[in-house]
PAZA-735392 format. One record per atom (N, C-alpha, C, O): x, y, z. Coordinates in steps of 0.02 Angstrom, whole numbers, plus 50000, padded with zeros to 5 digits. Layout:
XYZ ...
***
This chain:
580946359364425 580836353464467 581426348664458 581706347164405 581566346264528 582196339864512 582006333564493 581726330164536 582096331264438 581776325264433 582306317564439 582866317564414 582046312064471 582436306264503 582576304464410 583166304564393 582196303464369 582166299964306 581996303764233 581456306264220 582366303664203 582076305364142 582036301864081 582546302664047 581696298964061 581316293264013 581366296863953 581026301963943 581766294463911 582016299063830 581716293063784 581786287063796 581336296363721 581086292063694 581096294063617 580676298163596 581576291263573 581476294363493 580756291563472 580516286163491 580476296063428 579996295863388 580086294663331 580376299563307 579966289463277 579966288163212 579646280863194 579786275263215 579106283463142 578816278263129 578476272363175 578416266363164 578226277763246 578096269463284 577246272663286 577086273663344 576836273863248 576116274963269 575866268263271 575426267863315 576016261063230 575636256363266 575716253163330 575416248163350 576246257563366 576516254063413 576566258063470 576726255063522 576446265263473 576536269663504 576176270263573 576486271463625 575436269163571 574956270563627 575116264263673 575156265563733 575206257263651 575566252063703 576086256863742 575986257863802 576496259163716 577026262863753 576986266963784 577296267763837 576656270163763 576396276763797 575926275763857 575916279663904 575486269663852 575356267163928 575816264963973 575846267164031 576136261263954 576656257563992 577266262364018 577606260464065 577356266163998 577696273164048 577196278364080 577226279864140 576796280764044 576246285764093 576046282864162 575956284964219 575996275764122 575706271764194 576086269664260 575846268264315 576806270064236 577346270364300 577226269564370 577196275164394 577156266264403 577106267664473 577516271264524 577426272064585 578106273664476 578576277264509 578226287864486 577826289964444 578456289864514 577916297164495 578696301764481 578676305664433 579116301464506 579566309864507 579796306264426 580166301364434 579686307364375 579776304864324 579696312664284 579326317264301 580166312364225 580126317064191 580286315264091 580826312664079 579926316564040 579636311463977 579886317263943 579616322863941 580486315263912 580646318363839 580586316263785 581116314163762 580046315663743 579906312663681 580186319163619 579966324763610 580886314663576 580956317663525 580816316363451 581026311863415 580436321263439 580096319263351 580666321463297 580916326463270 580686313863299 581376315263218 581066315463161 581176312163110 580516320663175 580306321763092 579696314863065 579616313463006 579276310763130 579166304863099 578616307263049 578176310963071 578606305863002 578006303362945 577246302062948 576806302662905 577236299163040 576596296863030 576136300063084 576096306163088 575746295663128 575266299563166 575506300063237 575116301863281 576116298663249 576316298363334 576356300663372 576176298663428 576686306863356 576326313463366 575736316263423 575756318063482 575146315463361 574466316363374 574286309563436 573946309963487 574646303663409 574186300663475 574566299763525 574406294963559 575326304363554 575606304763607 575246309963646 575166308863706 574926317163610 574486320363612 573746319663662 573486321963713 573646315263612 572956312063649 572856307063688 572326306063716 573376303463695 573556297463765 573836302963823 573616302063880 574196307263815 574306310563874 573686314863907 573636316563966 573116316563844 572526317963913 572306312563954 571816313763988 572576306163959 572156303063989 572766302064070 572676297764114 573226306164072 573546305464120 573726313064145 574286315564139 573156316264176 573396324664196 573906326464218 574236331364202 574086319564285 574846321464334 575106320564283 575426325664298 575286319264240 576136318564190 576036322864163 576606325264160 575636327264131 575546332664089 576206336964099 576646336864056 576256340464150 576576344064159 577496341964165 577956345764180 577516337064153 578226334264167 578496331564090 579076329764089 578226331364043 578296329263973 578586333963926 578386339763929 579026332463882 579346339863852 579396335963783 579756330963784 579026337863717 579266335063662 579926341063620 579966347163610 580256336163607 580676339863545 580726338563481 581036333963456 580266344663440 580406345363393 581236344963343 581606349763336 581336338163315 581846338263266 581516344463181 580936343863159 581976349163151 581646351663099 582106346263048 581926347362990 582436342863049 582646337262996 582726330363020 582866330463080 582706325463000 582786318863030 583636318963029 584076320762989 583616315863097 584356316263120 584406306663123 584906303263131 584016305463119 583966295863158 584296294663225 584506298363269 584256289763219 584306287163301 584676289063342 584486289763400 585526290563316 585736293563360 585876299663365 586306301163406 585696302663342 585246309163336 584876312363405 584926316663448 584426305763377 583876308163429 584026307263484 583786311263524 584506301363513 584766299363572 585066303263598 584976302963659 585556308863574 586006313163564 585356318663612 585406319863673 584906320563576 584376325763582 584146323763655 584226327563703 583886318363660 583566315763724 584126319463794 583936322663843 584786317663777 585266319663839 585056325963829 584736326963881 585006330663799 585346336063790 584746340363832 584826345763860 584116336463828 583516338563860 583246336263924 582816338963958 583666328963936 583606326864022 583636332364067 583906337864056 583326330264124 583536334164175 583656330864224 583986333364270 583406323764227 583256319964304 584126318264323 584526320764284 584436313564385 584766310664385 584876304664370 585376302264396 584536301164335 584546297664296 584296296464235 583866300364213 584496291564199 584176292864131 583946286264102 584416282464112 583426282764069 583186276364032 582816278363952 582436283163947 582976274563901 583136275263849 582396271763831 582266267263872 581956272563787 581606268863780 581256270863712 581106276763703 581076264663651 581186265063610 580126265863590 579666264363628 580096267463552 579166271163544 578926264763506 578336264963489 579226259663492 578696254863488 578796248663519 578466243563510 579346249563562 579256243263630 578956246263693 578866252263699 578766240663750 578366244863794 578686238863869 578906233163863 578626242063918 578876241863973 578256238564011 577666237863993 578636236364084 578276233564143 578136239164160 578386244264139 577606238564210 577296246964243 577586247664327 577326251764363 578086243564350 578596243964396 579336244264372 579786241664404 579426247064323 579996246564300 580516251264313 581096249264310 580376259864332 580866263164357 580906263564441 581416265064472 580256261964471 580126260664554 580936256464565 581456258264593 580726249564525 581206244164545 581896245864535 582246244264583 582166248364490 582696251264470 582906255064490 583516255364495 582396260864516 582596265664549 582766263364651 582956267164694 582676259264654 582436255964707 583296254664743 583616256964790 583416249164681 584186247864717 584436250764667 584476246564622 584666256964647 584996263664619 584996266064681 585576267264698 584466267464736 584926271564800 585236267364843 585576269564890 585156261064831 585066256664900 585896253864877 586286252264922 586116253664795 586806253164803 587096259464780 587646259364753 586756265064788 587266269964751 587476269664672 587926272964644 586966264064637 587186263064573 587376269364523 587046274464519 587896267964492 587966271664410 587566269464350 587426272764300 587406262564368 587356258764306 586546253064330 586726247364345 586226253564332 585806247264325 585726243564260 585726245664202 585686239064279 585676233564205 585306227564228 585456224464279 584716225764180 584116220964176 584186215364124 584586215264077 583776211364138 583786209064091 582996210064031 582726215564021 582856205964011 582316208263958 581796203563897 581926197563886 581366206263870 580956201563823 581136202563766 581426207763750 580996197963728 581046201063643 580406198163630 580136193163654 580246201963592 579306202163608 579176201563524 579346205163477 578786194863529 578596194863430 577686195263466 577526195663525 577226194763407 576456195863419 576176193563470 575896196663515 576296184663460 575846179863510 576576178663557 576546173463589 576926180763563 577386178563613 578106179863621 578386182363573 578536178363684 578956184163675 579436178163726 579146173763757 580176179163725 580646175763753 581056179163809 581176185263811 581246174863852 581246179463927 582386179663876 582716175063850 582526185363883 583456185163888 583726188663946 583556194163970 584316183163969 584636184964011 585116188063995 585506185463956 585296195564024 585886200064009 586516196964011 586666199763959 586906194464021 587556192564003 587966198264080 587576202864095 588346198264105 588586202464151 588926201864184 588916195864193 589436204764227 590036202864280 590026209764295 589956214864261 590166208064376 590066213264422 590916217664419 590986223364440 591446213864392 592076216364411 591996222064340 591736219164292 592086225964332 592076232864280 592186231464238 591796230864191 593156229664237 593466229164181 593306221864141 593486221064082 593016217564173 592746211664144 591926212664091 591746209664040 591676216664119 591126217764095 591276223964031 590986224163977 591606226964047 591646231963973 591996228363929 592006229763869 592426221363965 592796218163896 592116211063868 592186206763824 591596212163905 591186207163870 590626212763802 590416210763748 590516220663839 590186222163808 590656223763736 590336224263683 591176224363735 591526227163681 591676220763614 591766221263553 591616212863680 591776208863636 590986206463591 591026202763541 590346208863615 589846208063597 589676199263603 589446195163563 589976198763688 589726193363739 589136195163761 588686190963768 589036202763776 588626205263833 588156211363782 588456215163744 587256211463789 587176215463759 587266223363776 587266225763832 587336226563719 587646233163717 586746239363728 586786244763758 586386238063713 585696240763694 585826247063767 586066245963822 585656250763749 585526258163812 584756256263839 584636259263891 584206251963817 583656253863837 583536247863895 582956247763917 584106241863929 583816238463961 584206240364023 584156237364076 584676246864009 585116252864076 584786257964083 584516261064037 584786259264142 584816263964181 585576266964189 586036263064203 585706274464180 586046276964164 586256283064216 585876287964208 586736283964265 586786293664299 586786296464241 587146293564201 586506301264221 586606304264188 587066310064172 587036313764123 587696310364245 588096313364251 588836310464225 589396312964233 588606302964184 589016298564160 589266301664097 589816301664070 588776303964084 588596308764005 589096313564012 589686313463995 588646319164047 588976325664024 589486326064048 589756331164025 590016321964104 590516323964138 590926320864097 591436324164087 590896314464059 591306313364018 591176312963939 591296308663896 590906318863939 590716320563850 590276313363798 590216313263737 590116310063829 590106304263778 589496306263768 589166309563808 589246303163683 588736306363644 588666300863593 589216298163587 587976296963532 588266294063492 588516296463441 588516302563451 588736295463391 589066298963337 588486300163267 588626298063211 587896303663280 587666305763242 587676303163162 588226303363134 587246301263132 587436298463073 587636291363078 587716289063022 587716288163113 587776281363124 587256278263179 587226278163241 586856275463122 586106272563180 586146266563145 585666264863110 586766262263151 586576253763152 587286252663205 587836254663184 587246250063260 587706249063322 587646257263358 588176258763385 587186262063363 587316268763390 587496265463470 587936268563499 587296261463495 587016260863568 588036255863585 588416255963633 588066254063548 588866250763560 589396256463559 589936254063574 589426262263549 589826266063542 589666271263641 590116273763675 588926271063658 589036275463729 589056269363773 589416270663821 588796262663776 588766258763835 589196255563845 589106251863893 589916254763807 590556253363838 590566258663865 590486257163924 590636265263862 591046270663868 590696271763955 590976271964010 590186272263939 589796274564027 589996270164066 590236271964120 589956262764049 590216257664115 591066259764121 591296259964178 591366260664084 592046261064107 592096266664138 592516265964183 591856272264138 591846277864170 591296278364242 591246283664274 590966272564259 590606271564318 591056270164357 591666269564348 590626269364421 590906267064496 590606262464507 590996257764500 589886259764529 589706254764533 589086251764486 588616255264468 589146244864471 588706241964399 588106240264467 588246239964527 587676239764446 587146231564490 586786229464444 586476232864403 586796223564448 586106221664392 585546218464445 585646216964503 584846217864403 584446216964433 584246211264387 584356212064327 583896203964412 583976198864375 583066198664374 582756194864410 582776202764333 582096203864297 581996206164236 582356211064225 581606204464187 581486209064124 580996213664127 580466212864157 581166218464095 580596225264102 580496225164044 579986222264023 580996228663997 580876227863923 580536226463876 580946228363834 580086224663845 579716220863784 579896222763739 579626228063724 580376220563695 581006223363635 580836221463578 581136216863551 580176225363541 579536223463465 580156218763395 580716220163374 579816214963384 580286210563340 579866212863275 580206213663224 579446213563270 579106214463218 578786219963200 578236220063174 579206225763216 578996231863188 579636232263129 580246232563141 579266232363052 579766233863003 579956240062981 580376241162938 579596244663014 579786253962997 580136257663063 580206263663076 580326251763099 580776256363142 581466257663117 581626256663058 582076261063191 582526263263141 582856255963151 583316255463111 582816250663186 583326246163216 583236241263169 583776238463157 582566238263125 582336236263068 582556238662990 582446235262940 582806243862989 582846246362932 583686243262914 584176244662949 583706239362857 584386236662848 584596238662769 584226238562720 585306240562772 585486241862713 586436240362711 586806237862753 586546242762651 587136240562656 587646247362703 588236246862719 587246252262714 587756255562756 587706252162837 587996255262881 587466247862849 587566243862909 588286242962939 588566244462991 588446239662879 589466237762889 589646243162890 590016244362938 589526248762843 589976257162861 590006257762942 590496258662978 589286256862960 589306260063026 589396255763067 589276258563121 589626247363083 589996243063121 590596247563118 590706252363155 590966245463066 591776249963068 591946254663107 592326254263155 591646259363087 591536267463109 591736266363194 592226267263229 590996263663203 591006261663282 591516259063315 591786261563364 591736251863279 592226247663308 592926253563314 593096256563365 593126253863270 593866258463241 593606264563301 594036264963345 593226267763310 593076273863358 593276270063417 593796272063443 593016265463443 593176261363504 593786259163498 593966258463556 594156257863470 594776256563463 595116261363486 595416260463540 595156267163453 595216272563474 595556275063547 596066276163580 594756275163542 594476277363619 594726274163678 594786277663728 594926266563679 595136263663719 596126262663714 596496260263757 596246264563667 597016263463641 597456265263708 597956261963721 597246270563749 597546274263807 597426272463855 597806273763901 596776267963866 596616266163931 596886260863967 597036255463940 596996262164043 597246252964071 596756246064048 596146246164053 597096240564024 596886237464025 596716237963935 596256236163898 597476242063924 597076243363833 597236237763801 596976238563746 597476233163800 597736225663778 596976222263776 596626221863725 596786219663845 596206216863855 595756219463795 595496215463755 595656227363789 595016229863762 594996229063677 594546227763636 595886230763670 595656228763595 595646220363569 595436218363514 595866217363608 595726208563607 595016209963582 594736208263530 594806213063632 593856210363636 593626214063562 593376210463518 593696218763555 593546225063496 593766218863414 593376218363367 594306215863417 594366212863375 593926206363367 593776203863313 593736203963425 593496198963418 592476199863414 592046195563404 592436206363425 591736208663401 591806211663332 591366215163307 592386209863302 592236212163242 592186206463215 591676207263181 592396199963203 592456193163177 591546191763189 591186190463141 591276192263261 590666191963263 590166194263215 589716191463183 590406200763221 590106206563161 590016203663095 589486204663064 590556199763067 590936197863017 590216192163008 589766193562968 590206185063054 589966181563023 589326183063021 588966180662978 588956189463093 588276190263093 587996194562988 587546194362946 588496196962999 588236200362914 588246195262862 587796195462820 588706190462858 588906183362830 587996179062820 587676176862773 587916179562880 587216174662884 586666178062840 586416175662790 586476186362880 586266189162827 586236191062781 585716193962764 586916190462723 586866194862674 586756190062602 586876184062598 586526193762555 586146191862501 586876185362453 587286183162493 586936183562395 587416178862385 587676185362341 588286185762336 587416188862318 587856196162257 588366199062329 588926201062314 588176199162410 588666205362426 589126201162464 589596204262490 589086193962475 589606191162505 590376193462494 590686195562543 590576193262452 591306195562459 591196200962463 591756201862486 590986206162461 590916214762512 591026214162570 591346217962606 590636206362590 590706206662673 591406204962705 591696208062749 591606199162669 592396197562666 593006202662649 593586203562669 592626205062606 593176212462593 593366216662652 593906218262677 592616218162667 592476223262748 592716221362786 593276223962792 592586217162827 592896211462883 593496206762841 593226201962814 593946206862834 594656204062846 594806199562901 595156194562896 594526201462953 594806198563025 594816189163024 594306185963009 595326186563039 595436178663019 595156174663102 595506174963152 594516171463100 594286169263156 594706163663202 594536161463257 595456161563155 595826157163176 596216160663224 596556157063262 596236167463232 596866171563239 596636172463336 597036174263379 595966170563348 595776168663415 595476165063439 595116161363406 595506164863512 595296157763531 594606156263535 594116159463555 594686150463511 594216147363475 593366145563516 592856143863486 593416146463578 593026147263621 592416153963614 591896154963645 592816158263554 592336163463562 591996163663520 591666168863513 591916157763469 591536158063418 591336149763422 591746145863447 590546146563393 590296142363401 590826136963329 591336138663300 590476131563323 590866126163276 590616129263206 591096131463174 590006130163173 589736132063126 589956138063098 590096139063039 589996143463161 590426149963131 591156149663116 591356151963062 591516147263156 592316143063122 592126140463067 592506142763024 591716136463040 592026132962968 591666138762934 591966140162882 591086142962945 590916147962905 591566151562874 591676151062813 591926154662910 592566158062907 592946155762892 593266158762849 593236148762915 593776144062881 593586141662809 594086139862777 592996141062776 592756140762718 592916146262677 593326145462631 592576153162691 592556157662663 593246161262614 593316165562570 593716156262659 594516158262628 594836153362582 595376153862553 594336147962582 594536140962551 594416139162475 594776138262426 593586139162493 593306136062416 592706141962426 592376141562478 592566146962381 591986150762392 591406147562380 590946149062418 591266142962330 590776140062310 590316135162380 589726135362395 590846131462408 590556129062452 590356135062527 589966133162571 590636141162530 590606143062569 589906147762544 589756151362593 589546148662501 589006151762474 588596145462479 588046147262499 588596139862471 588176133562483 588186133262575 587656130362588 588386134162613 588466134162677 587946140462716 587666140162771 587946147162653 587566151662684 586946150862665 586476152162703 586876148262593 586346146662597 585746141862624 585136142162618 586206137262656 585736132462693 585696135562752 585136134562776 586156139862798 585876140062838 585286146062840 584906146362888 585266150262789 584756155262778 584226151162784 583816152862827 584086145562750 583436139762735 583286136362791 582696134562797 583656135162833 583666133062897 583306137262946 582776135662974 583676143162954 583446147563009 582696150762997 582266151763040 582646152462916 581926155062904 581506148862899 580976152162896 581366144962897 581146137262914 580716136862996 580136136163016 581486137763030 581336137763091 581006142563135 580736140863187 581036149163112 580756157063143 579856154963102 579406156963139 579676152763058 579056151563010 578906144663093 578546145163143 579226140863078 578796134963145 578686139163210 578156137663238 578966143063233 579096145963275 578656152763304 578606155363360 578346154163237 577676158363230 577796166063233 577406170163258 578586167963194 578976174063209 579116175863128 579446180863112 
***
């Protein structure tokens, strides 16, 4: 069967979260739909209740294909797996413990013929228990503007709020790099928009993007986090070194690494701070200054100065922000 869509979904660790999801795509109002759920080996019951939520939807029965992982590969892994098992002409990414609008590939799919899209792009929720915040995608319709926002990490990078040809994929090899599941999704969604023809965005959220699931893979934080920024960034570097417009791209590539730089800065404990400074090198003076807020400049302009005060700086704002997410009911 030809299918318009194929809905790829890693499996790990989402059983408290799973059957929300699993409604919210079965329930689709769009039908030529085709459901690759891949099990990376999860641990728990998700499985069994993807199992038993799908008797309650006969028409999809037959259009659903799970893949067995026999070792945990992680996320991009599994993302990796999902292409490899699409069939539709298009493709949407969707993660087993966030859950979707139940018009969400109709609409998408809707103006995908009506502009010939390569690329749809939404915007989206970030969804905590009692409540959830509407975000607007960030975006520009001219190409090369928009792959230099996603690269500069202006624009979010996430595969699950695109719609994807899926001929974006296989015609130009791109894949994530296996073994790196913290930024996996920044390494294919520059690569597909630059290799598209036409972007559209659609100015709605479908998405509901779980903030508070702590056993997923996007939750799970460690210090190989920064390994796999690098990896990514330096691959993109790479990758773009040849292309027109390769000036522009590594501007941006550098200046998502300074980002990188202070986002680990905020998070990291007061023992791995200079790890992080070690890692990231990149001097936030060295660009313009527009691309970083006032607080992250003196973060960085500190950090090279007096360390003491620049460890008193992280720590207030750690006290600050968890302060504020506690009022905030997150």
């Amino acid at each position: 069967m030809k299918y318009d869509v194929s809905i790829l979904v890693p499996i790990y660790n989402g059983e408290r979260f799973i059957e929300r999801c699993l409604h919210s795509l079965f329930g689709q109002t769009y039908e030529n739909i085709q459901f690759v759920f891949v099990n990376d080996c999860t641990p728990d019951n998700s499985i069994k209740l993807l199992q038993t939520i799908l008797l309650q939807y006969p028409h999809r029965q037959n259009h659903v294909k799970v893949v067995e992982h026999t070792q945990n590969r992680g996320l991009a892994g599994a993302r990796n797996t999902g292409i490899e098992h699409a069939e539709g002409e298009y493709v949407l990414h969707i993660d087993s413990d966030d859950f979707v609008e139940l018009d969400m590939v109709a609409e998408k799919m809707s103006i995908a013929r009506k502009e010939d899209a390569d690329v749809v792009v939404s915007d989206f929720y970030l969804q905590w228990e009692k409540h959830n915040n509407y975000v607007v995608q960030n975006f520009a319709e001219a190409k090369t503007e928009f792959v230099e926002m996603l690269l500069n990490a202006e624009a979010q990078t996430a595969v699950w709020n695109k719609m994807f040809r899926r001929c974006l994929y296989t015609q130009n090899k791109i894949s994530a790099i296996q073994g790196v599941n913290f930024g996996e999704d920044v390494i294919v969604t520059p690569k597909l928009v630059y290799h598209s023809q036409k972007i559209v965005k659609l100015n709605r959220a479908f998405v509901h993007y779980v903030q508070y699931n702590s056993g997923s893979y996007s939750k799970k934080k460690s210090d190989k986090n920064m390994e796999d920024v690098l990896v990514v960034l330096d691959h993109l570097h790479t990758y773009f070194a040849d292309k027109p417009n390769s000036d522009k791209f590594q501007k941006a590539i550098i200046v998502s690494k300074i980002r990188k730089k202070i986002e680990f800065i905020k998070q990291s404990t007061p023992d791995n701070l200079k790890r992080v400074l070690e890692k990231f090198p990149e001097d936030v003076t060295m660009y313009n200054n527009s691309n970083f807020g006032f607080f992250d400049r003196i973060l960085v302009l500190t950090s090279k100065k007096n360390f003491f005060v620049f460890k008193s700086l992280v720590n207030a704002y750690q006290f600050l922000f968890s302060t504020v997410q506690i009022l905030k009911g997150r």
